[in-house]
C-alpha positions as CSV (number, residue, x, y, z in Angstrom):
1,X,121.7,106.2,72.2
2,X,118.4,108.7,71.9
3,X,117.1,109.2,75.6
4,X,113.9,107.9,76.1
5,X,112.2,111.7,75.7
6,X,113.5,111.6,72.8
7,X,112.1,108.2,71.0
8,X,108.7,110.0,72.5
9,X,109.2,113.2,70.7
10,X,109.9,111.3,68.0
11,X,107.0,109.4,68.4
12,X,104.2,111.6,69.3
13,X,105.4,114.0,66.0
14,X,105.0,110.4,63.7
15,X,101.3,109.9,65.4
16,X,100.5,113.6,65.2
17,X,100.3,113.3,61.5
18,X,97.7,110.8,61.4
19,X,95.3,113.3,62.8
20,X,92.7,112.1,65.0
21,X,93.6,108.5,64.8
22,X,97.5,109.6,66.1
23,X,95.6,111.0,68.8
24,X,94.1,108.3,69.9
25,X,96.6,106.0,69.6
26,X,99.2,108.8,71.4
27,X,96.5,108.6,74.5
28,X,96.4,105.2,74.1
29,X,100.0,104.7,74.6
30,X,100.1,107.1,77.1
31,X,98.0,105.8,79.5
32,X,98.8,102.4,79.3
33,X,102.3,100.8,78.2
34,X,104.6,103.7,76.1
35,X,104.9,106.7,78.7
36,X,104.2,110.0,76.6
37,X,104.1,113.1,79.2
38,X,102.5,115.5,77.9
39,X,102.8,114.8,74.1
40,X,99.4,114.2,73.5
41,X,98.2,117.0,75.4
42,X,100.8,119.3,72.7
43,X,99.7,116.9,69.4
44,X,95.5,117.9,70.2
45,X,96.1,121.3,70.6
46,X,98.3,121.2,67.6
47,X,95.9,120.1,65.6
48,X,93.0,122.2,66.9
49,X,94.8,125.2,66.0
50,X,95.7,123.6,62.9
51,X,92.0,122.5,61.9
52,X,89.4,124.5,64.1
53,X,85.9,122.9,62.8
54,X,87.6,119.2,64.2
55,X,88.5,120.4,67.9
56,X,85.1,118.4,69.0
57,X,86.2,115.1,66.9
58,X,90.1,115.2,68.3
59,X,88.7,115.9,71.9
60,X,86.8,112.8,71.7
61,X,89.6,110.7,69.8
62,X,91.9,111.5,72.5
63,X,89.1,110.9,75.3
64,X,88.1,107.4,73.8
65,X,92.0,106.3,73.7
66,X,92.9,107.2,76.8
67,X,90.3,105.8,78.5
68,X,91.0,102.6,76.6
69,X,94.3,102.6,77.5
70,X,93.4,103.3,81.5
71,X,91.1,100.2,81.3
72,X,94.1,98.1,80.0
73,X,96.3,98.6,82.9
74,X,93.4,98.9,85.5
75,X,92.8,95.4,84.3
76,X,95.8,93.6,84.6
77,X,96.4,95.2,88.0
78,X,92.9,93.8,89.0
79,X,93.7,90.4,87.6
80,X,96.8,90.4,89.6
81,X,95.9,91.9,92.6
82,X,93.2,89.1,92.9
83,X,95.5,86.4,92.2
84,X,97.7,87.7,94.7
85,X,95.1,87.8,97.0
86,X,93.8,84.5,96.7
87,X,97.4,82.7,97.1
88,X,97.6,84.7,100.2
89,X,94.5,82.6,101.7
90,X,95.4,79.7,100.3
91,X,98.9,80.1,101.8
92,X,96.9,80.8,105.3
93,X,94.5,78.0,105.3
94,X,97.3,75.3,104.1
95,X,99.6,77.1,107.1
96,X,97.2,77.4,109.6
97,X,96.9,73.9,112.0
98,X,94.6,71.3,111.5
99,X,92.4,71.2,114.8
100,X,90.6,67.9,113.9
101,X,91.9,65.4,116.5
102,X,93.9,67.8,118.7
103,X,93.5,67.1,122.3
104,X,94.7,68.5,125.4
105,X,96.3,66.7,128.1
106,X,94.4,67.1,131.4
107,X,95.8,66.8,135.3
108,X,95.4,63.5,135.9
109,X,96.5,62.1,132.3
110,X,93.7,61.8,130.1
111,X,93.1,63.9,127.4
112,X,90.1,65.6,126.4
113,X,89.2,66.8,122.4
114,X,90.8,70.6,121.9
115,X,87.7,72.6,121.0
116,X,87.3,76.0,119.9
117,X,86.7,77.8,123.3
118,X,89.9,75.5,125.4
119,X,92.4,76.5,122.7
120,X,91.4,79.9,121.8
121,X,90.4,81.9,125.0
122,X,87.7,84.7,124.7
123,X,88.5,88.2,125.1
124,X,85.7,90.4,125.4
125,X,85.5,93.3,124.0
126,X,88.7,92.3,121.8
127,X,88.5,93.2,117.9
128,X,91.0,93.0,115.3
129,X,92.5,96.4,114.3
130,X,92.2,96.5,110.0
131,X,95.8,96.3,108.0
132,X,96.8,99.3,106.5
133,X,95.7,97.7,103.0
134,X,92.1,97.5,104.8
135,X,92.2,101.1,105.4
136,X,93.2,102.2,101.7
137,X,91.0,100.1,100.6
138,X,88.1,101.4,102.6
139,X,89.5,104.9,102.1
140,X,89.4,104.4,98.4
141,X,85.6,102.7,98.4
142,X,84.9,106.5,99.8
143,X,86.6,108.3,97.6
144,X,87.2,106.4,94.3
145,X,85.3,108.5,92.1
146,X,86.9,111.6,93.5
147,X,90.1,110.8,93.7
148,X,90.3,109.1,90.1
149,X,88.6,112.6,88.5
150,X,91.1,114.3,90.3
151,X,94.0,112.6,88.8
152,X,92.3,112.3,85.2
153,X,92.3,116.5,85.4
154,X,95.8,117.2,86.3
155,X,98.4,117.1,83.7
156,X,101.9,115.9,83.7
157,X,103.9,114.8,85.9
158,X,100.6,113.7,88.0
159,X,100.9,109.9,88.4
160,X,98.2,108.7,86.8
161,X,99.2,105.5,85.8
162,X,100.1,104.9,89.2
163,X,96.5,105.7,90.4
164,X,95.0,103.8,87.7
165,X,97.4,100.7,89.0
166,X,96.2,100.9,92.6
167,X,92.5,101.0,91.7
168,X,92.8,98.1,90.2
169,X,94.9,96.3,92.2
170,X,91.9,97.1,95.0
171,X,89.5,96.6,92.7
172,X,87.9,99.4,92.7
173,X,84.1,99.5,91.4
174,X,85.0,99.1,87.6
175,X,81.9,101.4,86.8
176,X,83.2,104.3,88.8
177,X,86.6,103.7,87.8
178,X,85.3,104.3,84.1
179,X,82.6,107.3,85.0
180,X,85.6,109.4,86.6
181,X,87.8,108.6,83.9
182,X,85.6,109.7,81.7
183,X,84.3,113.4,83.3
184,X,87.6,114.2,83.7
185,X,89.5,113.6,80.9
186,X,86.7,114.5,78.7
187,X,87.0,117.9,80.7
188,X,90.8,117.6,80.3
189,X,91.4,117.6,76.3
190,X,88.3,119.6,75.9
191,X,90.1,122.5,77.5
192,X,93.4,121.3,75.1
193,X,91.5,121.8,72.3
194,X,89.7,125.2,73.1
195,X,93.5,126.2,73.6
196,X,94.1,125.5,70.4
197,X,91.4,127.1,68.8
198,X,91.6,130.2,71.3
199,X,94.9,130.9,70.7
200,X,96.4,129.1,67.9
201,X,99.8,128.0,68.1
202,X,100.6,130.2,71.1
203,X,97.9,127.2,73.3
204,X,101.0,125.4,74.3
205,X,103.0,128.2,75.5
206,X,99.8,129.0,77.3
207,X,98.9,125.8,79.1
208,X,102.9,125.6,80.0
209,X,102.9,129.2,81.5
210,X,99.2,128.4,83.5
211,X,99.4,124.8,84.2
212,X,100.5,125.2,88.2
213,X,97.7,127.4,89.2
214,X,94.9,125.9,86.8
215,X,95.8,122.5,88.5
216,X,95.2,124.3,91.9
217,X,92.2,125.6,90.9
218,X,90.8,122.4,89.8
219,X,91.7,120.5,92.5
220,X,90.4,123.0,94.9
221,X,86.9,123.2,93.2
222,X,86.6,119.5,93.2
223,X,87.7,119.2,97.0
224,X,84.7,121.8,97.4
225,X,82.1,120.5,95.6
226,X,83.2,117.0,97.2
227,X,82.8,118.2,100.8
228,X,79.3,120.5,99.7
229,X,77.8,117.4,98.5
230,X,78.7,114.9,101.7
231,X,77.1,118.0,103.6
232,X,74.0,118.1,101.9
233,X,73.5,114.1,102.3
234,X,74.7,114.6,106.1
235,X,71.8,116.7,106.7
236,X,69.3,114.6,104.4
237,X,66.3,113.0,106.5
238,X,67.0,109.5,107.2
239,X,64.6,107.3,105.3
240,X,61.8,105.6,106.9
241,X,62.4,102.0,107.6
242,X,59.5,99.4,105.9
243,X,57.7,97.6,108.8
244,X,58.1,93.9,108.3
């Protein structure tokens, strides 16, 4: 039985022929249910080499499809991360005890209604310390865009899917989600296809000989520019509060 490489070799050489079409459907694929590592990465600078004067046009194919795709799963895991959520507070509310006509038994036999301050004593100073799906969650709210362009740059075997899953599964702002997705895998087959055209059918021996240390590089620059810019707001003026 052909491995499951194989059925995507196969695969990604049937779409490749279609020309910009394959490529979008390849990226399609890719990023959302049929994993293809790689392939479409291979079929644009294929054809870039192949066709110069349509690099631009199969650069934006594969953009558009993968971004497409990204949006299928990031929806699903959305949907299903709120439904989870919300039979997790359901399940609380129809667990948690029923305080209306609750008393407490006094010393000398009576009993008295059970309010909020007899049953649940105060603590000052006491506050809940978040969940660790709080703290991704805030985490991610600070560094969405960031942390989704980084993983739209780097090539495989950079989880991506994975990424795409948790952001929507914490529901991530759909807008950023989308604008980071976009910069960066715009940025991502735009380099494919000036491989292609650069150097022809040597592009993917190229990107397979460079790929470690371009992916450093690019992650490095976008940790830098990330930290320059929370710098520059750190040290922007607050602004001046209306009076009421």
């Amino acid at each position: 039985m052909p491995s499951l490489k194989a059925l995507s070799l196969k695969l990604g050489h049937v779409l490749v022929s279609y020309g910009g079409v394959g490529l979008f459907s390849m990226s399609f694929l890719d990023s959302s249910f049929a994993p293809l590592p790689g392939i479409n990465d291979l079929g644009l600078i294929v054809l870039a080499s192949q066709h110069p004067a349509r690099a631009p046009f199969y650069a934006l194919m594969s953009t558009v499809g993968s971004l497409l795709g990204c949006y299928v799963i990031y929806g699903i895991a959305r949907g299903a991360g709120k439904l989870a959520e919300s039979r997790s507070s359901s399940t609380k509310r129809t667990s948690a005890p029923s305080q209306k006509g609750n008393s407490a038994l006094l010393t000398n036999g009576t009993s008295a209604p059970l309010t909020n301050e007899t049953s649940v004593p105060a603590t000052k100073g006491n506050s809940v310390p978040p969940t660790t799906g709080t703290r991704v969650r805030r985490w991610l709210e600070r560094n969405d865009f960031v942390t989704m362009l980084v993983m739209s740059l780097l090539p495989p075997p950079a989880p991506l899917k994975v990424s795409v899953i948790t952001a929507g599964a914490l529901r991530m702002n759909a807008l950023h989600f989308g604008a980071a997705l976009l910069l960066g895998r715009s940025l991502r087959f735009a380099a494919d296809a000036w491989l292609g055209v650069r150097y022809g059918a040597q592009g993917e021996a190229y990107l397979k000989k460079n790929v470690g240390w371009i992916s450093l590089l690019v992650i490095l620059v976008i940790i830098g520019l990330t930290l320059l810019s929370r710098w520059w707001k750190g040290h922007q003026p607050a602004a001046p509060e209306d009076s009421a």
